[in-house]
C-alpha positions, 0 to 999 in steps of 0.5 A: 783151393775152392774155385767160385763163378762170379757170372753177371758181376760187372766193375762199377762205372768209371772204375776203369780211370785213374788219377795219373794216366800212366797208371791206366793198366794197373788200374783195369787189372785191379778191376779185373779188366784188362789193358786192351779189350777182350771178346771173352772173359771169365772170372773165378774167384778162389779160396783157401781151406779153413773154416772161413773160406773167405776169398783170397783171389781171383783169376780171370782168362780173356781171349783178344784179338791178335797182337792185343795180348802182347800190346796188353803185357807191353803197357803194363811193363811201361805201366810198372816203369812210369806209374812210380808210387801209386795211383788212386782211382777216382770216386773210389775210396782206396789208393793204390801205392808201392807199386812195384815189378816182382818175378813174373812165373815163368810160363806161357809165351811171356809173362808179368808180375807186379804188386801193390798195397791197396790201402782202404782208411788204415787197412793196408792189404798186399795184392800180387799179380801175375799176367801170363800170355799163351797165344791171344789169350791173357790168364790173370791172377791176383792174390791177396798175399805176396806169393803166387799159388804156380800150382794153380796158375799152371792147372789153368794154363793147361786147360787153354787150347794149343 
């Protein structure tokens, strides 16, 4: 797999809403933000071999203040408990829906995983996301598939300090 930089790219304003409240989390992670603030972040993007290289993830790392790493993995876990169905994030044109937990990797200090169906007019596209806790820093993948590339999660994981 190909990683690419994405420097300078910032997520439109007001994308970090969502129609229901409780969807908030998943919400910031479908625009590769996190629940709580971060004081650093880096952005990747990754594709697969073929001719069309297209882009079939992202993985972002940020660094938090202390306690807000683990406060970030706690609401999402209430995230996937009360943001039952779906969400829609308003002025954007897609709808997020059968969202649901899946098995998280077992790696870091805890982790999370969950999956939803983006649907944009009628092209549904799967999306599965891991979020890995080590120490203050929350590493996150999404794919656009139902698994998880571990091999690659786990080539960044060592890359973190500690």
């Amino acid at each position: 797999m190909r990683c690419r930089g994405r420097p300078g790219r910032t997520p439109p304003t007001g994308s970090y809403r969502a129609d229901r409240g409780e969807c908030l989390p998943i919400a910031r992670l479908a625009f590769t933000d996190t629940p709580r603030p971060a004081t650093a972040r880096a952005v990747r993007a990754f594709s697969g071999p073929g001719k069309l290289n297209s882009i079939v993830g992202q993985m972002w790392v940020t660094v938090h203040q202390e306690g807000d790493a683990r406060s970030a993995l706690d609401d999402v876990r209430k995230a996937l408990t009360e943001c039952t169905g779906g969400f829609k994030v308003p002025g954007a044109p897609m709808v997020y829906s059968d969202l649901e937990p899946v098995r998280a990797p077992d790696l870091g200090d805890e982790s999370v995983g969950f999956r939803f169906t983006t649907g944009l007019i009628s092209v549904n596209t799967p999306a599965t996301y891991a979020v890995v806790r080590t120490g203050h820093i929350l590493t996150t993948m999404m794919v656009i598939t139902d698994t998880l590339p571990q091999p690659l999660l786990k080539a960044q994981l060592a890359k973190l300090p500690g």
